[in-house]
ZAMARGU-4260 file (C-alpha; in steps of 0.2 Angstrom, whole numbers, plus 5000, padded with zeros to 4 digits):
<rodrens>
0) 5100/5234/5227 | 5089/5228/5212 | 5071/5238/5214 | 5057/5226/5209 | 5044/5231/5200
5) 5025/5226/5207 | 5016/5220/5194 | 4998/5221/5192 | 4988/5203/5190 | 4985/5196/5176
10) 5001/5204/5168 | 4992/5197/5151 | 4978/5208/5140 | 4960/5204/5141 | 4962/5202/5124
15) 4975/5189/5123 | 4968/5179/5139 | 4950/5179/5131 | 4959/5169/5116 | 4970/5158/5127
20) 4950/5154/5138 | 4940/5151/5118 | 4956/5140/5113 | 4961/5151/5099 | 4975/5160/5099
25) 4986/5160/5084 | 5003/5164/5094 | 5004/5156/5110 | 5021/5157/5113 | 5019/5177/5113
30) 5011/5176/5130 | 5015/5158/5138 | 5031/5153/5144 | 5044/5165/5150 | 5043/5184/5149
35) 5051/5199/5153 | 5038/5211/5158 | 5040/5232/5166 | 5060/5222/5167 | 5056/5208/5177
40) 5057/5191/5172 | 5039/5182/5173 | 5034/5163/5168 | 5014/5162/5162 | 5004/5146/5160
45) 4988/5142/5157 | 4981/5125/5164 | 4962/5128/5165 | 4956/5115/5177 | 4971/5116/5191
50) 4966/5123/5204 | 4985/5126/5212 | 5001/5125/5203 | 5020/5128/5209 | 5036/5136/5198
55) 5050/5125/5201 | 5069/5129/5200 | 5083/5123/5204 | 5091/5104/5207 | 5093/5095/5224
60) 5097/5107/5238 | 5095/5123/5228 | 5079/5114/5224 | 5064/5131/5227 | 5046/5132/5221
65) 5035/5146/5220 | 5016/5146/5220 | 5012/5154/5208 | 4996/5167/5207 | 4979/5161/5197
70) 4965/5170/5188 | 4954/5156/5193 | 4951/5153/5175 | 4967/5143/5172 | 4981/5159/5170
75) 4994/5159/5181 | 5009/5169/5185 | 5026/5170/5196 | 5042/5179/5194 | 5057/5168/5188
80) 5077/5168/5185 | 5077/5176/5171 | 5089/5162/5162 | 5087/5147/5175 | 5079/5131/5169
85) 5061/5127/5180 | 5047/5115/5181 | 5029/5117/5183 | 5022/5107/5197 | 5004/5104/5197
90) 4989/5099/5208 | 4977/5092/5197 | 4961/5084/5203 | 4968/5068/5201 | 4986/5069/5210
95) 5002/5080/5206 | 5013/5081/5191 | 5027/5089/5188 | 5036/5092/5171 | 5044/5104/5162
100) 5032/5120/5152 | 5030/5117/5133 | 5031/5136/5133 | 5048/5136/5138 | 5056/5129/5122
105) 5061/5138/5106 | 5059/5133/5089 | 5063/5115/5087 | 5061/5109/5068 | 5075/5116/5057
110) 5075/5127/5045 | 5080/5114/5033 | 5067/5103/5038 | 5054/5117/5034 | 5060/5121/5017
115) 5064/5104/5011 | 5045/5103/5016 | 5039/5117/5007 | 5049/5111/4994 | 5040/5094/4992
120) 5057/5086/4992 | 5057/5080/5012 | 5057/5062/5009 | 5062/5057/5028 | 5044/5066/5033
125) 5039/5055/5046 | 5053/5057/5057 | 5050/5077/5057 | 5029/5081/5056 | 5016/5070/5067
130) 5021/5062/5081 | 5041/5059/5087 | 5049/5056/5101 | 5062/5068/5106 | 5074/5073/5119
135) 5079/5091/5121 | 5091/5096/5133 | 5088/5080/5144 | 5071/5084/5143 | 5061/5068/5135
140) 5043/5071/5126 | 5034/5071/5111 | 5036/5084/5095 | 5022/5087/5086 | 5022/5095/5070
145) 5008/5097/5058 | 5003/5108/5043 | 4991/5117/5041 | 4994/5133/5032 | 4977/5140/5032
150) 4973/5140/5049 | 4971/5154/5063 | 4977/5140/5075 | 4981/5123/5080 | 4980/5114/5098
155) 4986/5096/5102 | 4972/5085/5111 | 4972/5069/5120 | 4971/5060/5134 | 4986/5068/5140
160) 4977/5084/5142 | 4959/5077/5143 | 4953/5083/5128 | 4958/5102/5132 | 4957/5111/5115
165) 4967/5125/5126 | 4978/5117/5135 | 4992/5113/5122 | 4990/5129/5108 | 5004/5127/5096
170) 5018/5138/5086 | 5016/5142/5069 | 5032/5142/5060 | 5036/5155/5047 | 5034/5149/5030
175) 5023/5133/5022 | 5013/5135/5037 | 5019/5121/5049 | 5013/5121/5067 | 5025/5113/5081
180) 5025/5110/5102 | 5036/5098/5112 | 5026/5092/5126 | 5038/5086/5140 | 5034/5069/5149
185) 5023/5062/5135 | 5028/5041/5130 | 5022/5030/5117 | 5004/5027/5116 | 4998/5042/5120
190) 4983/5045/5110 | 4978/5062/5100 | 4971/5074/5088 | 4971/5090/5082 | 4959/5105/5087
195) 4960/5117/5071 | 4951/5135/5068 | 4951/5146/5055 | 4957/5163/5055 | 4939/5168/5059
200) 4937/5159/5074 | 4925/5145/5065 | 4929/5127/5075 | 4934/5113/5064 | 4931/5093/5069
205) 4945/5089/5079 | 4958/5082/5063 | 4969/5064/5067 | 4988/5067/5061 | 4991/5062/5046
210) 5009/5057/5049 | 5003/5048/5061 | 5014/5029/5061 | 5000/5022/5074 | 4981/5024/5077
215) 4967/5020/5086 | 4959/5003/5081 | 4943/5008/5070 | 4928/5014/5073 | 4938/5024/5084
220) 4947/5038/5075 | 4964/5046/5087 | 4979/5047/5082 | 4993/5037/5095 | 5010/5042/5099
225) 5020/5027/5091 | 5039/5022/5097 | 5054/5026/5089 | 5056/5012/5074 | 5070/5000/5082
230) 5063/4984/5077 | 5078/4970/5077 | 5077/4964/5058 | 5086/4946/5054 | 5084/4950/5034
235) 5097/4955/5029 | 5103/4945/5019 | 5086/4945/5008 | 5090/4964/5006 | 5108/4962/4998
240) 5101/4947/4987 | 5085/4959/4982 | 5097/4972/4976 | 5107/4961/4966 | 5090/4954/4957
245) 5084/4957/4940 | 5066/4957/4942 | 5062/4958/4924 | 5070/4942/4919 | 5066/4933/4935
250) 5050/4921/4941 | 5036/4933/4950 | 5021/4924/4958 | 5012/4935/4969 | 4998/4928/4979
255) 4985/4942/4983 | 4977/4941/5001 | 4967/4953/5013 | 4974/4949/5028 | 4959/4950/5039
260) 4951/4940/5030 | 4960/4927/5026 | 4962/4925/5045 | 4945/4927/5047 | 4937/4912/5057
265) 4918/4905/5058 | 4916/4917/5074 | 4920/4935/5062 | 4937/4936/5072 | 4950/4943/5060
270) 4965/4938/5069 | 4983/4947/5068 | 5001/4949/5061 | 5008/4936/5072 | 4994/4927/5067
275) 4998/4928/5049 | 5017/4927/5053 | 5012/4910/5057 | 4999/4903/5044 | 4999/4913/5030
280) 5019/4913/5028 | 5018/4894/5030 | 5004/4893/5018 | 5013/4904/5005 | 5028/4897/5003
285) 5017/4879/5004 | 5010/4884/4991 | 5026/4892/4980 | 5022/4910/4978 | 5038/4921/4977
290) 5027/4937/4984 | 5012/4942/4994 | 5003/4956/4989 | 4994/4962/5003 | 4979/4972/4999
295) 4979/4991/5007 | 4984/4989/5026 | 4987/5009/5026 | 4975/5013/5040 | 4955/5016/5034
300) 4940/5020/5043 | 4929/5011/5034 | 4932/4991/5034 | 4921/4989/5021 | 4932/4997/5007
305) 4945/4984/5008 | 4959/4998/5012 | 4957/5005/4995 | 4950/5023/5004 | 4964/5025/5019
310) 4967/5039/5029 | 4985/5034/5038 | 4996/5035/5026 | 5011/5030/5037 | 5002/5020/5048
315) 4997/5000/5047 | 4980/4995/5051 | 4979/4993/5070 | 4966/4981/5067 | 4980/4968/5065
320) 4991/4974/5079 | 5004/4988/5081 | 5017/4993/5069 | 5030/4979/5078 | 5018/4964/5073
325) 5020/4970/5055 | 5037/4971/5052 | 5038/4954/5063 | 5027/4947/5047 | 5039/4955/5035
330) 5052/4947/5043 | 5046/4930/5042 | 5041/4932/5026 | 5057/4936/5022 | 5066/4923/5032
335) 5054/4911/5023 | 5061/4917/5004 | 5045/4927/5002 | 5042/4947/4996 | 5030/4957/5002
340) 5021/4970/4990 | 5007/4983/4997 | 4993/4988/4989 | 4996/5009/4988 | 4985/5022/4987
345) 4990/5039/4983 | 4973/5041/4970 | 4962/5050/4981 | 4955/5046/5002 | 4938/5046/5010
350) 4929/5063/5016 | 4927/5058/5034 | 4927/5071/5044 | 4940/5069/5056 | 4956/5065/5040
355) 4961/5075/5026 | 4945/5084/5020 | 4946/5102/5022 | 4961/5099/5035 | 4962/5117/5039
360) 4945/5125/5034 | 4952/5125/5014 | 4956/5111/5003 | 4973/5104/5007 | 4974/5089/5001
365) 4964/5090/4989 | 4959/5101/4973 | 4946/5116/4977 | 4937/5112/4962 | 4926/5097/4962
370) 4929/5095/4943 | 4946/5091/4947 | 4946/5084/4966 | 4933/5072/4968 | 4929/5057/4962
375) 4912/5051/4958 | 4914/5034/4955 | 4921/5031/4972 | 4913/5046/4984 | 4932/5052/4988
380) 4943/5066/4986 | 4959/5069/4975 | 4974/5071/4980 | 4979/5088/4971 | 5000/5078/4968
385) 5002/5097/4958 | 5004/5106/4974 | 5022/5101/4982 | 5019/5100/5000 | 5004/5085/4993
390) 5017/5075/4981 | 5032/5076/4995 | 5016/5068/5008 | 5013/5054/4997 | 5031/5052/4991
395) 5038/5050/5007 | 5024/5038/5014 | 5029/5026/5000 | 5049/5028/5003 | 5044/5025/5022
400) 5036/5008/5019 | 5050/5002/5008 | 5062/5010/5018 | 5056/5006/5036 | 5047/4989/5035
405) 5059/4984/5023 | 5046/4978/5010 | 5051/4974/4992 | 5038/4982/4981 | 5023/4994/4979
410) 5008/4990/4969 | 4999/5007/4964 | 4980/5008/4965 | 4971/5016/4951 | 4984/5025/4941
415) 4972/5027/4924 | 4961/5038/4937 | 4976/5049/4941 | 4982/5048/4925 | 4968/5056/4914
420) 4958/5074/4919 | 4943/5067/4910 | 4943/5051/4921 | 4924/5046/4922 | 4919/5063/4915
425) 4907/5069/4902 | 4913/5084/4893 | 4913/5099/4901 | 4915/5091/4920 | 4933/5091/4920
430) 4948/5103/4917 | 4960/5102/4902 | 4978/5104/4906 | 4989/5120/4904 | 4989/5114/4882
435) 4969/5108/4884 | 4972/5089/4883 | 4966/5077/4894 | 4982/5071/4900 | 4985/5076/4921
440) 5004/5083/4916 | 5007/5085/4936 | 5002/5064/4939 | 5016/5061/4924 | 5029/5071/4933
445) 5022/5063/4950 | 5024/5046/4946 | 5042/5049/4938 | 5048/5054/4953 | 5040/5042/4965
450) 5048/5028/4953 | 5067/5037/4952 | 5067/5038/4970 | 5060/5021/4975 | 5073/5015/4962
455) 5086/5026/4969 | 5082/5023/4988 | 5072/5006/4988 | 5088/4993/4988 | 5080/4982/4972
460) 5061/4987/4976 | 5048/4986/4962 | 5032/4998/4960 | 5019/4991/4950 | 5005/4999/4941
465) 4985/4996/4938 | 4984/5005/4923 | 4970/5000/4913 | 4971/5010/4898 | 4986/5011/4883
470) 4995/5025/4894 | 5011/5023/4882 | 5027/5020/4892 | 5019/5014/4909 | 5036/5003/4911
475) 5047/5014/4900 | 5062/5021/4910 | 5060/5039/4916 | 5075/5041/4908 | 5067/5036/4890
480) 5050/5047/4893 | 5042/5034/4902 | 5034/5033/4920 | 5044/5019/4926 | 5034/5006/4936
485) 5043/4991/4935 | 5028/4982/4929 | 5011/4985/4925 | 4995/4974/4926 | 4988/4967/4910
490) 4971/4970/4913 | 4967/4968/4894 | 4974/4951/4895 | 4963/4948/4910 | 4946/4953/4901
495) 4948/4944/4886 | 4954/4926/4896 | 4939/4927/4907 | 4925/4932/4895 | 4934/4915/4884
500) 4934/4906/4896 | 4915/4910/4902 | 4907/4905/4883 | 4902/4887/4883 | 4917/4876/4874
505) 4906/4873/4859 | 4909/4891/4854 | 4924/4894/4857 | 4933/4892/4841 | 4923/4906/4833
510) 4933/4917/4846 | 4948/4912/4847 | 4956/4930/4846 | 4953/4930/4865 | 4967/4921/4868
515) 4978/4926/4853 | 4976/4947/4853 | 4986/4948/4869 | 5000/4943/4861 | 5000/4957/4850
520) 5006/4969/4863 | 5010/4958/4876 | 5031/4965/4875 | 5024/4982/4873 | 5027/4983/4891
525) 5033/4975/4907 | 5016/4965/4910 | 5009/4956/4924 | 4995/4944/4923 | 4981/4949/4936
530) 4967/4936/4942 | 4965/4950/4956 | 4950/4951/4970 | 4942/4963/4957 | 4937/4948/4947
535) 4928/4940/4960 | 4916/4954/4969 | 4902/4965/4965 | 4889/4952/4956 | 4905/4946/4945
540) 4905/4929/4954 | 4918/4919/4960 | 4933/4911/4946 | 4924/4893/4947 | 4907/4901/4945
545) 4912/4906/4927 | 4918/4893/4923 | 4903/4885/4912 | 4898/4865/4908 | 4895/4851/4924
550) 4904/4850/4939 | 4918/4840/4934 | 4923/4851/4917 | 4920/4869/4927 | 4933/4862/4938
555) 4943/4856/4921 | 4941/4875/4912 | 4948/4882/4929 | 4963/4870/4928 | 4965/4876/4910
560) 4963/4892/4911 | 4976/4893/4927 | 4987/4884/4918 | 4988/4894/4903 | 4990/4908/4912
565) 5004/4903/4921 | 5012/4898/4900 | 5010/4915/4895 | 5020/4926/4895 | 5023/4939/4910
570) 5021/4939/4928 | 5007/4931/4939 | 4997/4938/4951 | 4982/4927/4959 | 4968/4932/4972
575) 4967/4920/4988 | 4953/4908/4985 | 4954/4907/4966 | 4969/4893/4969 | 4957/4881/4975
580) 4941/4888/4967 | 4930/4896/4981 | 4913/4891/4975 | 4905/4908/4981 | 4913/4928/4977
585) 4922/4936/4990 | 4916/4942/5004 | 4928/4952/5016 | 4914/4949/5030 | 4915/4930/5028
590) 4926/4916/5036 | 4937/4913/5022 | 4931/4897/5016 | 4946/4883/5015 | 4941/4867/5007
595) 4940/4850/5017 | 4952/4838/5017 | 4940/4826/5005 | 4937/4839/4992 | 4945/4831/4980
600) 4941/4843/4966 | 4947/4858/4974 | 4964/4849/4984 | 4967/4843/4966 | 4966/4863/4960
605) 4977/4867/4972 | 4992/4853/4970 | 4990/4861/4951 | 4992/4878/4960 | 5007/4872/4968
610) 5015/4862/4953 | 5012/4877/4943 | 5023/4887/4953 | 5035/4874/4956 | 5037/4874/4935
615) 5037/4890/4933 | 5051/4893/4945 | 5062/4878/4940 | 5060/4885/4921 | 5068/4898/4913
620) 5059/4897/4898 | 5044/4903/4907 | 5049/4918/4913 | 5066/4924/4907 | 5063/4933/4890
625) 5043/4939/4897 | 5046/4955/4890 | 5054/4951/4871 | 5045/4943/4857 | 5061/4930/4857
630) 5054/4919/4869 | 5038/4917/4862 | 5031/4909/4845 | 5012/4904/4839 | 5014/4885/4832
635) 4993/4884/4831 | 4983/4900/4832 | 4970/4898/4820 | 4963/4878/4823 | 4944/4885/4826
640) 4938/4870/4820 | 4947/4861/4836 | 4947/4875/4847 | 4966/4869/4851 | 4981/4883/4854
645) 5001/4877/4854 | 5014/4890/4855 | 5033/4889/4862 | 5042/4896/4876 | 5062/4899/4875
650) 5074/4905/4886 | 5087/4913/4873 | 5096/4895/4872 | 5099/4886/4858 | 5085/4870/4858
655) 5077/4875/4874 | 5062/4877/4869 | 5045/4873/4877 | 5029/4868/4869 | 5013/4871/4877
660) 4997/4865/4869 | 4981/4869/4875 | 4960/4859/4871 | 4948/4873/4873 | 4936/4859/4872
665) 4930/4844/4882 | 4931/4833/4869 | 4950/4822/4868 | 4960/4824/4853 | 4970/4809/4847
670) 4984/4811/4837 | 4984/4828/4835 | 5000/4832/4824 | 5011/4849/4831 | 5027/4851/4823
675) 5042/4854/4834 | 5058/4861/4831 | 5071/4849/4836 | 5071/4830/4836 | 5071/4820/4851
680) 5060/4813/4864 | 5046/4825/4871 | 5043/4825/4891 | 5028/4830/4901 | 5032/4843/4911
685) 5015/4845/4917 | 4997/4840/4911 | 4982/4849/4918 | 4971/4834/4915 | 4980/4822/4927
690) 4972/4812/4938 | 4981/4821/4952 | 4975/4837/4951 | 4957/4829/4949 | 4955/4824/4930
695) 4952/4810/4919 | 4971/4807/4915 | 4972/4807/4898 | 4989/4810/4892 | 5004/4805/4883
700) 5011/4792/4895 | 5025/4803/4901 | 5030/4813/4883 | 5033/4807/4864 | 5045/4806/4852
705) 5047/4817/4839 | 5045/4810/4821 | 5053/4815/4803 | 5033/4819/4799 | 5034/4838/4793
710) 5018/4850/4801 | 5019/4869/4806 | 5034/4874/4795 | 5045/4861/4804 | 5055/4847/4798
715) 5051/4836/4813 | 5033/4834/4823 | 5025/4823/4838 | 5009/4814/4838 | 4998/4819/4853
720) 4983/4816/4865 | 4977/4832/4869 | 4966/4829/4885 | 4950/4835/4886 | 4949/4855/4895
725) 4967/4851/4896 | 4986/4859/4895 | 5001/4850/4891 | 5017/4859/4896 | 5030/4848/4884
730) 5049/4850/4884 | 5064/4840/4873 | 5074/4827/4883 | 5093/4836/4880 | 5099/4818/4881
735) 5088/4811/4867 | 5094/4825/4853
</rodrens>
C-alpha cells in the first residue's frame, strides 16, 4: 500500500509565485511543469486568467482528467503519473483548449547548435533561433529560441497568449545565453514578441525576433510564426548554369529598382511580388537587363529609408506580400533568364525601440561605446561584426538569402563606413585599432569570411561591394590578402562622368581628364559602373536634369553619356527611371512616372537603353577582358580643341577590335580622321545620334572604309562624321579584311 503524502496548497514558495505573478522569473522550468515534491509526483501551471483547468492523461479508454486546484491568481496544481504523458485542458473565457504543457519538455536545441552559436560559426541560424515549426514526440508546435545573454528573463508574447508577458517564461540555456520554449499547438501566422527584463527587474519594450523570416506589415511591429520554407522552385536549371559561369569575363547589366515603388500607381498603392512577378520581370527582360538589383527588401520600420535601415534580417518586407510571393518573383525571374541581387545591409540598423537597440538591457548588437557604435551621419547603430555571436547573425542572414530564395548575388551597402574607425569622425571621436590605425581589423576579417563562404556555399553567387574609397584589394581574392567581393562599384568613375557631363559643351575640352583619369585605375579592380538611385535624390536632381543645353541636346548628352558608359570598361548598373530620363528626382512616395506613348524623346532613350544592352550582350569585346588593360587602348585622349574621345575595345582575338568615338559637343564633325588598326570596311554597330533613338541622324551611312591614310600610330584610318552629342560604336567587317 503506497502512503500519499498531503501536501499543503500552493506547494510553490511565495517567493517564486511572486516572480511567476510580476512575469520575471529567470527559471521557469524549476517550478512549472512536472515535480516531485515530499515524493509525490505533482504537475504545476500557471495560466493567469483561467478560471478552471483539468490535468489530462491517458489515450481513448484510459482517457482520466483531474481538476486541478488554483490559487485564484493563475497557479494550479494536481498530483500526476510520475512518467505518463498528460495534457492541460483549459476553460478560458472564450471556450476550451486542450494541449500539451510547454513545461513538460526538456532542453530542445542541441548542444551543437549552442556552441556553433556561441562560436559565430552557426550558418544554418534560422532553422535553430526565432521562430520554427517543430514536432516532438508527436507533439506539433512552435520553438522559439532567442539570445539574450544579459537578461534576468525572457517570455514569449502574442496573440496566442493575449499578450501575457507571464504566460509563456522561457529556459535559459547554459552558455552564450540562449533562451528557448516549445509551445504545443502553435501554426504559422501566429504573431509575437518578446517580453525581456534585466536581472534587476527593470521592464524592457517588448523586442520583435530577430530571426524572425516573417513580420507584421509596418507600422506594426510583431514578429509572425512563418512556415517551414517548402516553396516548389522550377530553377534549377539556372542554378547549375550560374555555377558554371564566370562572372568576371561575362556581360552584367543590372537594373536597379525599389519595388514598391516602381509599382506604385497614381492612387499611392504599392502593389506586390505577384505583381512584380508580372510587370517588372516582363519589363526587364524587355528591356535586356541580365539582373535586378532590388533595393533593401530586408524588413524596416521606417518606409522612408528606402530599406537601407532594416530591422528583419531574415525576413522580406511584408509590405509586398509573404515570404512565398518572393521566392515566386525569383523564380520568374529566373525562368525569364534574369538574376536577382539584394541590396544588404550588415553596416548598422535603426534605434527603434522594439529591434536591436539595447536588445537585452546592454548593447548586443551594437558597440557600447558611441565612438565606435553609432553613426552620426545616419542616426543608427553599429553592428559590433568583432563580437562572434554578431558576425555569425549577419553571416548567416546573407547565406539564408542566397541559399533559401535562391538569389544570385549580394550587393553590400556602405562598406567604406565599416571599413574605417574614423568613418565621418574628427579626431579624437573614434577608436584606433589594437596597433592605432584607422583601419576596423574585425570588418577585414568580417568581410573575408562572408565572401569565402558565400563563395563556398553560394552555387556561383556574387557579392558586390559599395566601397568609395581606395580600400586596396576590395576584389582581391581572400586567398591573396584581399576582401573578395566579386565586384566593387566605381564610384570615382561615377563622380567624374556626371560632373563632365553637367559643364556646358563649350567647356568641356578644358576637362577632359573627367573622362580619361578612370582609366588609370580602372583594372585595379573588378569594377562596376553605378548610375545608382543615389545620383538622383536629395537636391541632386534627376539624370536628365543635369544634363545642360535645350531640350533636344539634354536629351542628346543623356544618350551620350549612357552610351559611353555602357563602351567603358566594367560592369553596368542603372537606377529605374534614368533609362528613359525621368524629368523629376526620385521620389519613393511618388507614382513612378512612365513616359506616354507619344514621348518621343524619352521612348527614343529607352530603344538606346535596350539596344545598348542588346550590343553589349552580343559582343565580347565589350565585356570580356573588363578587368585587364588588354582590352582597352586610348586612340584620342587629348583633342580638347574638339572635345572628341576614340578608344578601342578587344576581346583577346586577333583583329576584333572595336572602335568607339565619342563628340562631347554639339557641333558635327566632318571627316574627322581616326586611325584604325586593320584594313577593311567599318560597320556601325550603333550610333547614339540616330533618328530612332530621337536624334538628328547624322552618321556614316552604315560604316566606312578604312583608307591607307596614316593617323594615331596606325598604317591605316577611316574618315568620319562624328554626330553631334553623339557615339559611334564602329567594328571591322571580318569579310572585308
Amino acid at each position: 500500500m503506497t502512503h500519499q503524502v498531503q501536501l499543503s496548497f500552493p506547494s510553490l514558495a511565495a517567493y517564486d509565485l511572486q516572480l511567476l505573478e510580476e512575469g520575471r522569473h529567470p527559471d521557469p522550468f524549476a517550478v512549472l511543469g512536472r515535480h516531485v515534491v515530499d515524493g509525490t509526483a505533482l504537475v504545476r501551471a500557471f495560466l493567469p486568467g483561467a478560471p478552471y483547468v483539468e490535468l489530462v492523461t491517458g489515450e481513448g479508454e484510459a482517457r482520466h482528467s483531474t481538476a486541478m486546484t488554483g490559487n485564484g491568481n493563475g497557479l494550479f496544481e494536481a498530483p500526476c503519473p510520475p512518467d505518463e504523458p498528460y495534457r492541460l485542458r483549459i476553460a478560458w473565457h472564450i471556450g476550451l483548449s486542450e494541449h500539451a504543457d510547454p513545461y513538460s519538455f526538456g532542453v530542445l536545441l542541441s548542444e551543437d547548435d549552442i556552441y556553433l552559436f556561441a562560436e559565430g560559426r552557426h550558418f544554418d541560424l534560422s532553422t535553430r533561433l526565432g521562430a520554427n515549426l517543430r514536432d516532438f514526440g508527436g507533439v506539433g508546435g512552435v520553438l522559439f529560441a532567442v539570445w539574450a545573454p544579459n537578461a534576468g528573463s525572457v517570455s514569449v508574447v502574442g496573440d496566442f497568449n493575449g499578450w501575457d508577458n507571464r504566460r509563456h517564461p522561457m529556459r535559459r540555456r547554459l552558455g552564450p545565453g540562449v533562451w528557448e520554449l516549445f509551445i504545443p499547438g502553435l501554426e504559422a501566422g501566429a504573431t509575437y514578441k518578446y517580453a525581456i527584463t534585466t536581472p534587476s527587474g527593470e521592464r524592457l519594450p517588448w523586442k520583435a525576433d530577430p530571426l524572425a523570416r516573417r513580420t507584421e506589415e509596418p507600422p506594426r511591429t510583431a514578429s509572425v510564426v512563418a512556415a517551414t520554407p517548402n516553396f516548389a522552385w522550377s530553377d534549377a536549371d539556372w542554378l547549375a548554369a550560374r555555377a558554371k559561369r564566370h562572372p568576371l569575363s561575362e556581360p552584367l547589366s543590372i537594373y536597379e529598382v525599389h519595388v514598391g515603388s516602381w509599382l506604385r500607381t497614381e492612387w499611392g498603392q504599392m502593389g506586390s511580388w505577384d505583381e512584380a512577378s508580372d510587370r517588372l520581370v516582363s519589363y526587364v527582360q524587355h528591356m535586356g537587363f541580365s539582373h535586378i538589383e532590388l533595393m533593401p527588401i530586408t524588413e524596416h520600420p521606417f518606409g522612408g529609408s528606402w530599406g537601407y535601415q532594416p530591422l528583419g534580417m531574415f525576413a522580406p518586407t511584408a509590405r509586398l506580400g509573404p515570404p512565398e510571393a518572393f521566392a515566386r518573383f525569383v523564380d520568374r525571374c529566373h525562368a525569364a533568364g534574369i538574376g536577382v541581387i539584394l541590396d544588404w545591409v550588415p553596416a548598422h540598423f535603426p534605434s527603434d525601440e522594439h529591434g536591436l537597440a539595447r536588445f537585452d538591457g546592454s548593447a548586443l548588437y551594437e558597440h557600447e561605446d558611441p565612438r565606435e557604435g553609432f553613426h552620426r551621419d545616419w542616426n543608427t547603430l553599429i553592428y559590433n561584426v568583432g563580437r562572434r555571436e554578431v558576425r555569425g547573425f549577419l553571416i548567416a542572414s546573407a547565406l539564408w538569402w542566397v541559399e533559401t530564395f535562391h538569389l544570385d548575388g549580394l550587393r553590400v551597402d556602405a562598406v567604406a563606413s565599416m571599413l574605417y574607425r574614423d568613418y565621418s569622425r574628427l579626431p579624437g571621436e573614434w577608436v584606433p585599432n589594437q596597433y592605432g590605425g584607422r583601419e576596423n581589423l574585425e570588418a577585414v576579417s568580417f568581410f573575408q569570411e562572408l565572401n569565402t563562404l558565400i563563395g563556398g556555399r553560394g552555387k556561383g553567387a556574387i557579392t558586390i561591394a559599395e566601397e568609395s574609397t581606395a580600400w586596396p584589394g576590395v576584389t582581391t581574392p581572400v586567398h591573396n590578402g584581399g576582401l573578395g567581393f566579386h565586384f566593387k562599384w566605381n564610384m570615382g568613375w561615377m563622380h567624374d562622368t556626371l560632373r563632365f557631363f553637367a559643364r556646358d559643351p563649350l567647356y568641356r575640352g578644358h576637362h577632359g581628364d573627367d573622362v580619361t583619369f578612370g582609366l588609370i585605375y580602372a583594372f585595379s579592380e573588378n569594377f562596376m559602373l553605378p548610375i545608382s538611385h543615389d545620383e538622383v535624390v536629395h537636391g541632386k536632381g534627376s539624370l536628365i536634369a543635369r544634363m545642360p543645353g535645350d531640350d533636344w541636346q539634354r536629351f542628346a548628352n543623356l544618350r551620350l553619356c549612357l552610351a559611353l558608359m555602357w563602351a567603358h570598361p566594367g560592369k553596368k548598373l542603372l537606377f529605374m527611371g534614368c533609362e528613359f530620363g525621368q524629368e523629376d528626382e526620385w521620389n519613393v512616395d511618388a507614382p513612378f512616372p512612365w513616359p506616354h506613348a507619344d514621348d518621343a524623346r524619352r521612348q527614343g532613350v529607352s530603344r538606346l537603353v535596350r539596344d545598348l544592352n542588346a550590343l553589349y550582350r552580343a559582343t565580347p569585346q565589350l565585356y570580356k577582358l573588363d578587368r585587364s588593360p588588354q582590352g582597352f587602348a586610348w586612340v584620342v585622349a587629348d583633342d580638347g580643341a574638339n572635345s572628341v574621345f576614340a578608344f578601342r575595345r578587344s576581346g583577346g582575338k586577333a583583329g576584333d577590335d572595336l572602335l568607339i568615338v565619342a563628340n562631347m559637343t554639339p557641333v558635327p564633325r566632318y571627316h574627322y580622321r581616326i586611325g584604325v588598326p586593320h584594313p577593311g570596311f567599318w560597320r556601325e554597330r550603333l550610333n547614339s545620334d540616330a533618328g530612332g533613338y530621337g536624334g538628328s541622324g547624322t552618321g556614316n551611312l552604315g560604316g566606312r572604309p578604312s583608307e591607307p591614310i596614316a593617323a594615331h600610330g596606325q598604317a591605316q584610318s577611316l574618315s568620319l562624321t562624328l554626330p553631334p552629342l553623339g557615339l559611334l560604336v564602329l567594328e571591322r567587317d571580318a569579310a572585308s579584311g
